[in-house]
N, C-alpha and C positions, 0 to 999 in steps of 0.2 A: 571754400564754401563752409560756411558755418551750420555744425548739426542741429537739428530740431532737439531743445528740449525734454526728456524724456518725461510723461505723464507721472504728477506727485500719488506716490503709494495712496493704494485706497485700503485702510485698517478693516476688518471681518470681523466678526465674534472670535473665529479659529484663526491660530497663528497660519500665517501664509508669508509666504517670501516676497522679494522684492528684485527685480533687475540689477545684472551688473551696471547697466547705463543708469538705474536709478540710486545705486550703492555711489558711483564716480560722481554724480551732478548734486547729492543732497548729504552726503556724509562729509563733514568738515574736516581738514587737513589734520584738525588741532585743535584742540579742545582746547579752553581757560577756563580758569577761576574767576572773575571779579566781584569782588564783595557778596561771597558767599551766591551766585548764580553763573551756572554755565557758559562761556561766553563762544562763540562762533565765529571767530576772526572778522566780525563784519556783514557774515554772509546771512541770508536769511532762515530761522532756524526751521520751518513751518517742514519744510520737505525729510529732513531729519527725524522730525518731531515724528511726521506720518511714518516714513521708516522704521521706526523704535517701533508703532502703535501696532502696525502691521506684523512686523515680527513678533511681538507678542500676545498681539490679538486681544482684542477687547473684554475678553472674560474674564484672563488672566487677568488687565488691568483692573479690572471693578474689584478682582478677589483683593488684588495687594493693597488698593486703597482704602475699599470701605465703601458701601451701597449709597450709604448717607452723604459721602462727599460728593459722590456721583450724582445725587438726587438732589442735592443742593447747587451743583453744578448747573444740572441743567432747568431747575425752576429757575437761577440769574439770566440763564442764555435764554429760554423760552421766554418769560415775563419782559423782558428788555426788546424781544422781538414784538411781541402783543402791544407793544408802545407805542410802536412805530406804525400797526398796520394800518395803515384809509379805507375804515369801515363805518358802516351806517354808526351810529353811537348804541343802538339797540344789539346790534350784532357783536361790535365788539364789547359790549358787558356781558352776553352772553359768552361768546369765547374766554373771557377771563372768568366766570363763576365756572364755566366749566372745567379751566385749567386752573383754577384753585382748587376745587373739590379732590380734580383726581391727582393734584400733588397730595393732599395730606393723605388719601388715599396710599399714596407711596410712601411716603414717611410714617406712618403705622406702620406699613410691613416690614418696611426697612430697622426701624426699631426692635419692633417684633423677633425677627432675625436674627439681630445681634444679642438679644438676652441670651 
């Protein structure tokens, strides 16, 4: 009988751990090189990925990257979503003046911060 899956780690602000069944089903055997990016012998990296995020927990990650990559991250993922939504055409201009405003909003503080 083949075991259930175990649930892909869910990443926190605070580092938090992860299952042994989730360490065996998302940690790759073997790590590669190829052309300068990690490679996964084939497998999918996504559960690994959450792994790492989780183990180090999202605040950590914002500090070692940078607020600005993170804030540019996520105006590409948010505005690519607003693209797609099936909204009145009134509605969704207002969702995107609103989700323009309070990006640059963030990128002043973000700025801000880094002086």
């Amino acid at each position: 009988m083949t075991q259930p899956r175990p649930p892909l780690p869910q990443p926190q602000l605070e580092p938090a751990g992860i299952t042994f069944e989730q360490y065996e089903e998302f940690t790759p055997q073997k790590l590669e090189l190829v052309d300068g990016h990690l490679g996964y012998g084939g497998q999918n990296p996504t559960g690994f990925h959450l792994a790492v995020l989780t183990n180090m927990g999202l605040l950590a990650a914002i500090r070692r990257v940078g607020a600005s990559l993170w804030s540019e991250a996520l105006d590409n993922y948010l505005r690519s979503h607003l693209s797609t939504v099936n909204a009145q055409p009134e509605v969704a201009e207002a969702m995107l003046n609103r989700f323009n405003r309070a990006m640059e909003d963030l990128e002043a503080v973000a700025e801000f911060l880094q002086e």
